[in-house]
C-alpha positions as CSV (number, residue, x, y, z in Angstrom):
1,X,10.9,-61.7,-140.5
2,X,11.4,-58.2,-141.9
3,X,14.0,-58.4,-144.8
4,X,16.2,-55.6,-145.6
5,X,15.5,-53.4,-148.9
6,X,15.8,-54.1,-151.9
7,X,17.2,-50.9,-153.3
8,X,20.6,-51.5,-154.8
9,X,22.7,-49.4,-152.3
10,X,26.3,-50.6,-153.4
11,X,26.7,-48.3,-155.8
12,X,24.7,-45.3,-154.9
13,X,25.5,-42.1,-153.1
14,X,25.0,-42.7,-149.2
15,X,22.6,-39.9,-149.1
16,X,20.1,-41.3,-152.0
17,X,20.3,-44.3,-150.4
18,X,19.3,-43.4,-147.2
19,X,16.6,-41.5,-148.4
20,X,15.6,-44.1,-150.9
21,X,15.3,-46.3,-147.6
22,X,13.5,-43.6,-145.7
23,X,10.7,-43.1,-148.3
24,X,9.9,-47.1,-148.3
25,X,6.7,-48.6,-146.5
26,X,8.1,-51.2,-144.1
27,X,6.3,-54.7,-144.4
28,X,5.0,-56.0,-141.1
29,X,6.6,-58.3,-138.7
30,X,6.1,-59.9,-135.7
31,X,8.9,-60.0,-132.9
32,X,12.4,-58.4,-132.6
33,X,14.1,-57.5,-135.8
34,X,17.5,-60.0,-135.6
35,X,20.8,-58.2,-134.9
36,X,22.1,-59.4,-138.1
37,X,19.8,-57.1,-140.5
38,X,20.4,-54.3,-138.6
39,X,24.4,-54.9,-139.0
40,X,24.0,-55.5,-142.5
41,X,22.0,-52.4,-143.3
42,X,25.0,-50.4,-141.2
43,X,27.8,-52.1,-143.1
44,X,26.2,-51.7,-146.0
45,X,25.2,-47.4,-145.2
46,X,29.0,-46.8,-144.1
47,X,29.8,-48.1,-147.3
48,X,27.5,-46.2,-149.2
49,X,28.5,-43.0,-146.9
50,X,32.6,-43.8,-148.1
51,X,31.7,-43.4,-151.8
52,X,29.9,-40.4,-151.8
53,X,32.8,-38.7,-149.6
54,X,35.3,-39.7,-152.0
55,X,33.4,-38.2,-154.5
56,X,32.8,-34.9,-152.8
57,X,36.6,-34.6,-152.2
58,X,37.6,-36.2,-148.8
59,X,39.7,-33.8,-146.9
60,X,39.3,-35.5,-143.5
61,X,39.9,-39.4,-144.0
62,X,36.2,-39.5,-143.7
63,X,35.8,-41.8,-146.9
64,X,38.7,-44.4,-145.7
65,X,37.0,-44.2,-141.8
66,X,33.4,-45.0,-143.3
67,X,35.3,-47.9,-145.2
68,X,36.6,-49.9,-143.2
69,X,33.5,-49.4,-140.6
70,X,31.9,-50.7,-143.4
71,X,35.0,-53.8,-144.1
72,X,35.5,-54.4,-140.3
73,X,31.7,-55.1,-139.5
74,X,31.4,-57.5,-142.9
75,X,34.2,-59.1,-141.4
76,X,32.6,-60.1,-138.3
77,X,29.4,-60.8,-139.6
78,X,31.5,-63.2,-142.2
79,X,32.4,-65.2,-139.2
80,X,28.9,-65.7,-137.4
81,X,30.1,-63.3,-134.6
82,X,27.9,-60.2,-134.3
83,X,29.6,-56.8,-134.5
84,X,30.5,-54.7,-131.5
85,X,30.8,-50.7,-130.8
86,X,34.6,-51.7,-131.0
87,X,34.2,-52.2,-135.0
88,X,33.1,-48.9,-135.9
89,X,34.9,-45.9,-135.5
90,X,33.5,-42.4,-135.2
91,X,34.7,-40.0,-138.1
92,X,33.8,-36.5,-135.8
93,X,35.5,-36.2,-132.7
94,X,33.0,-33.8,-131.5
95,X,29.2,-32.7,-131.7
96,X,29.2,-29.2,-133.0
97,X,25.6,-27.7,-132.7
98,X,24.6,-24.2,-135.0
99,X,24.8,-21.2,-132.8
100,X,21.4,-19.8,-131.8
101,X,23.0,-16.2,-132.4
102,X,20.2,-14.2,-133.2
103,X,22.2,-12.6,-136.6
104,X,24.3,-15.3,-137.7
105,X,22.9,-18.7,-136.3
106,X,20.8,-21.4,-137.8
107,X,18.0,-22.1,-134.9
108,X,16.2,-24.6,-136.8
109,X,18.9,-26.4,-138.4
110,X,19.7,-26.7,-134.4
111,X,16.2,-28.1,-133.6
112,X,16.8,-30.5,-136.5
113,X,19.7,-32.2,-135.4
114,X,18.2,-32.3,-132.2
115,X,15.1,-34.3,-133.4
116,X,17.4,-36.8,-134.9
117,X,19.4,-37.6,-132.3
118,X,16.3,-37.7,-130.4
119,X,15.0,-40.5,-132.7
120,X,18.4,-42.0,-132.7
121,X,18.1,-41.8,-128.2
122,X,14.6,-43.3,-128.4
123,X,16.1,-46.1,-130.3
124,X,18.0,-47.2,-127.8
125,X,16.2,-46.4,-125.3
126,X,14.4,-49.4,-126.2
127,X,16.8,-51.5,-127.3
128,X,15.6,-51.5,-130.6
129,X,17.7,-51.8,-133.5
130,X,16.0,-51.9,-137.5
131,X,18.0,-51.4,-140.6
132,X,16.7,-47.6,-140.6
133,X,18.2,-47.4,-137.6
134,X,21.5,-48.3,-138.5
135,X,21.5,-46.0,-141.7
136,X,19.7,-43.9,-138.9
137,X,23.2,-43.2,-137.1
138,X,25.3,-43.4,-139.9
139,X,23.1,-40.6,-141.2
140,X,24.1,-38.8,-137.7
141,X,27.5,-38.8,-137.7
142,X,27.7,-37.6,-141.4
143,X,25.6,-35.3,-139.7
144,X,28.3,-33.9,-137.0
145,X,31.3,-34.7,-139.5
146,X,29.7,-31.9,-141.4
147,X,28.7,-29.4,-139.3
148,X,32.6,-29.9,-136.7
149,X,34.1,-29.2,-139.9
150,X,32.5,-25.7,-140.5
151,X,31.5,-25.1,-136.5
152,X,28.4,-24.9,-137.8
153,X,28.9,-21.7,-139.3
154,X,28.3,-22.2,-143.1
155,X,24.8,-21.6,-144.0
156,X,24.8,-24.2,-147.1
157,X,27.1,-26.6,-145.6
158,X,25.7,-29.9,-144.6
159,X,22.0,-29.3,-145.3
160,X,21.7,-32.4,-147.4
161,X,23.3,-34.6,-144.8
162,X,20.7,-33.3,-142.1
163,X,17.4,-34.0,-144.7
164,X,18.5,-36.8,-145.6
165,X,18.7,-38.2,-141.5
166,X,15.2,-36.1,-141.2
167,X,13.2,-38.1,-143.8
168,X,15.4,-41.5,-141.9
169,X,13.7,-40.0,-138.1
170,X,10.2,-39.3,-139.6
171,X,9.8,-42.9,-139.5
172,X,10.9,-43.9,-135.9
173,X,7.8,-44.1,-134.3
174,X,6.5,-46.5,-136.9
175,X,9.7,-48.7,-137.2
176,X,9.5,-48.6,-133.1
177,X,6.1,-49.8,-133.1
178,X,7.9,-53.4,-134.5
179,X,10.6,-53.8,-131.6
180,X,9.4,-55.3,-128.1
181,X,8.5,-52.4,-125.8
182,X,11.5,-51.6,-123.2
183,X,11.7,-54.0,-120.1
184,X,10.5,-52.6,-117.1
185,X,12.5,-51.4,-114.3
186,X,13.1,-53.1,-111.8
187,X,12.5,-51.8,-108.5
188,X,15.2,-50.5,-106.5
189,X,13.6,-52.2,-103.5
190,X,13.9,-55.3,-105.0
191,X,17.5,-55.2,-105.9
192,X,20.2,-56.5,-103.2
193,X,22.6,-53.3,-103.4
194,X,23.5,-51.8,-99.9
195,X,23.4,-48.4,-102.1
196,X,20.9,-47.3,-104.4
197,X,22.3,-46.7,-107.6
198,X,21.5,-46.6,-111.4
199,X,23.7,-48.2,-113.8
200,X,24.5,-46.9,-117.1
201,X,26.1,-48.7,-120.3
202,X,29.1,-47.0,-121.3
203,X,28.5,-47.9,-125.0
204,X,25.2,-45.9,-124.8
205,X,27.2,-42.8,-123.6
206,X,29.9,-42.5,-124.9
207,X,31.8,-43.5,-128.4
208,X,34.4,-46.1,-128.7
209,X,37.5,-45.2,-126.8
210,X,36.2,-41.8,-125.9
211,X,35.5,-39.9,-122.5
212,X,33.2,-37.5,-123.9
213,X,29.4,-37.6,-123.7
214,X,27.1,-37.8,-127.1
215,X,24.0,-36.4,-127.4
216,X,22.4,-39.4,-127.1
217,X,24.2,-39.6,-123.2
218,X,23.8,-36.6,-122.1
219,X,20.1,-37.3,-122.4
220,X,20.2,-40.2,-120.7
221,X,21.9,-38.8,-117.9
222,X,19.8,-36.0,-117.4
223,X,16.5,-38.4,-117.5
224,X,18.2,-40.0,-115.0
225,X,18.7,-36.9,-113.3
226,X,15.1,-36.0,-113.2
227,X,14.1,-39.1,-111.5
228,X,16.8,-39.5,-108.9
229,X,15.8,-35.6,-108.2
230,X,12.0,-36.8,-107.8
231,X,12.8,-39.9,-106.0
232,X,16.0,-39.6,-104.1
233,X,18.4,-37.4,-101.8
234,X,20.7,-35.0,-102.4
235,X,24.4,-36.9,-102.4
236,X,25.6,-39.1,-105.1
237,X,28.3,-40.5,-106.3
238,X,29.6,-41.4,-110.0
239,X,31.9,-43.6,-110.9
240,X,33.0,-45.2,-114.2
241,X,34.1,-48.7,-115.0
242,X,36.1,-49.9,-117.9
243,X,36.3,-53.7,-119.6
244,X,39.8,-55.5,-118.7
245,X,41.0,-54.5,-122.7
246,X,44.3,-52.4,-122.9
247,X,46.3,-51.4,-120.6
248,X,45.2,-50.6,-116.4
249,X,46.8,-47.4,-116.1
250,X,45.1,-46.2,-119.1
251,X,41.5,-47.8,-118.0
252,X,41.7,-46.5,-114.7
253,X,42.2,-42.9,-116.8
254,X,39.2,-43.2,-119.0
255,X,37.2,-44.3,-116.1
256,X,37.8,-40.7,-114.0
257,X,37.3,-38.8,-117.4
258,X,34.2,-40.8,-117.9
259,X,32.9,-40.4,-114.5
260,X,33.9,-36.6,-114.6
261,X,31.9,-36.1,-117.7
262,X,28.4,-37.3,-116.4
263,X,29.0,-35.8,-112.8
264,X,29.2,-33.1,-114.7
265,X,25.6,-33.0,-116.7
266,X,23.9,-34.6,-113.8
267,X,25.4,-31.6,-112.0
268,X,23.6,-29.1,-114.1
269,X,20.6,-30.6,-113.6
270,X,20.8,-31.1,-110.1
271,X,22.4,-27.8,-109.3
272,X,21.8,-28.0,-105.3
273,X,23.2,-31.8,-105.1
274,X,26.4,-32.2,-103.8
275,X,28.2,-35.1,-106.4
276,X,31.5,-36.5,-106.5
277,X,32.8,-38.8,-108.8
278,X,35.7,-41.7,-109.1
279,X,36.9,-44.1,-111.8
280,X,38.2,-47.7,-110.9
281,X,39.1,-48.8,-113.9
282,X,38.5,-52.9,-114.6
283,X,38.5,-53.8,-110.9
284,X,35.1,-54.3,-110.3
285,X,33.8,-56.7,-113.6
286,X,30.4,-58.0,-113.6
287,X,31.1,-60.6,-116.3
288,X,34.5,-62.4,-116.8
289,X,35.0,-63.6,-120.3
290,X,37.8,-64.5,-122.4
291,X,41.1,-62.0,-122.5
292,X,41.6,-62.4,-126.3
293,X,40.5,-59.2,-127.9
294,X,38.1,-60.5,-130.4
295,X,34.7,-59.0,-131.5
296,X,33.1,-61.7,-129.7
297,X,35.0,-61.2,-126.4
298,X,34.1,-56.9,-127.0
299,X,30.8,-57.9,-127.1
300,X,30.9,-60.1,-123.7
301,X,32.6,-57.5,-121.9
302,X,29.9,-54.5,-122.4
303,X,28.4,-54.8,-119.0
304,X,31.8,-53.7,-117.4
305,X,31.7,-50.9,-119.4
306,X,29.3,-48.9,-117.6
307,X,29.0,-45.4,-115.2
308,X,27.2,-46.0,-112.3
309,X,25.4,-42.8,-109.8
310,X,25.1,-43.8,-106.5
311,X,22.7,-42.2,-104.4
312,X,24.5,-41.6,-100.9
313,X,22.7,-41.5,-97.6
């Protein structure tokens, strides 16, 4: 079993921590990497990532968000229960990319970011989760913390943030090499639908509570795109699904936003398709669990949290 580093991280800045982690030579392992060390290495980086913005001079709440992250994860890990999407809160509220303005933008700061969150998209693309890729997408969002509080537009503002997630990426391929290799898909033959359709996970897509795509989704909507253009017609449907948490009306709401906001890539990418989408809220569940909200009942609940494209005949 891989064990997490040894590099005393409690105390340090998050940045030299995570590039302390980044510079280390994993030890070999065989099989998945348990849930548990990945969890612990995230706690463990948001904490990290509070101290050094309270230090820089937190203007945003950023230090007290990363914090209790940080607490509310420990918590749950405290308890034997794993950690869900629902105990970690985003401290951006959207991904704001440099310009590529010939005069005043920052092209390759641009390509940077976008060869983290690459890294961070091929992680879970194959359900693999390390300790480096925890620190990985805690590195990310300090990433677009940084640059949605300048719009990208200070040239030595946030620099450190996006080296610091670099030297975490340049190891992805290696770290990937120790998860199992993705399942493969299943057929759409073989599946009893009446419809063909292609499920996404709403936790992949989207952040906690939120109806607008990361970079992360948008990817994986538009490699879905690119095979249902291959593959399938030219009519589809979206539509988004919720858990039973909170309240209906309010569900049935984030489900049309969600559905809106992949119609909308897959749209661009399939330009000549003609796609409509619909949200139903928590009426159609594919798992029933307990109704207490607990982290262990969040974490139950995930596959009704999903956006599904149907392809129509």
């Amino acid at each position: 079993m891989r064990r997490l580093s040894k590099i005393a991280c409690s105390s340090a800045a998050a940045l030299a921590c995570a590039s302390a982690l980044a510079q280390q030579s994993p030890p070999p392992v065989s099989g998945p990497i348990p849930a548990k060390e990945y969890w612990t290495a995230k706690a463990q980086c948001w904490a990290d990532l509070a101290v050094s913005e309270k230090y820089q001079g937190d203007t945003r709440n950023t230090a007290k968000t990363a914090a209790d992250n940080a607490q509310r994860i420990r918590s749950a890990l405290s308890k034997g229960l794993e950690p869900t999407s629902a105990d970690e809160q985003p401290i951006h509220a959207r991904e704001v990319l440099p310009s590529l303005n010939s005069r005043n933008g920052r092209a390759a700061w641009r390509s940077d970011i976008e060869k983290i969150s690459a890294a961070v998209f091929r992680y879970h693309e194959h359900q693999c989760r390390t300790p480096r890729s925890a620190c990985l997408e805690v590195a990310l969002e300090s990433v677009w913390e940084n640059m949605e509080e300048t719009q990208g537009a200070r040239w030595n503002h946030g620099r450190p943030e996006i080296d610091a997630a670099l030297r975490l990426a340049s190891g992805a391929v290696d770290d990937l090499s120790q998860c199992d290799p993705p399942p493969e898909p299943i057929p759409v033959t073989d599946l009893p639908r009446a419809i063909p359709q292609r499920s996404l996970s709403a936790d992949v897509l989207f952040a906690f509570d939120s109806a607008d795509l990361t970079l992360a989704g948008e990817r994986a909507v538009t490699a879905v795109a690119k095979e249902l253009g291959r593959d399938s017609g030219s009519r589809f449907r979206v539509v988004g699904h919720t858990d039973l948490i909170g309240k209906a009306a309010y569900n049935q709401r984030l489900s049309e936003r969600r559905a809106a906001a992949v119609k909308r890539v897959l749209q661009e990418s399939l330009p000549d398709a003609s796609i409509d989408s619909a949200g139903v809220g928590s009426s159609m569940p594919i798992v029933t669990c307990s109704r207490h909200r607990d982290a262990k009942t969040i974490a139950c609940l995930a596959p009704n949290r999903r956006v599904v494209i149907q392809v129509l005949p």
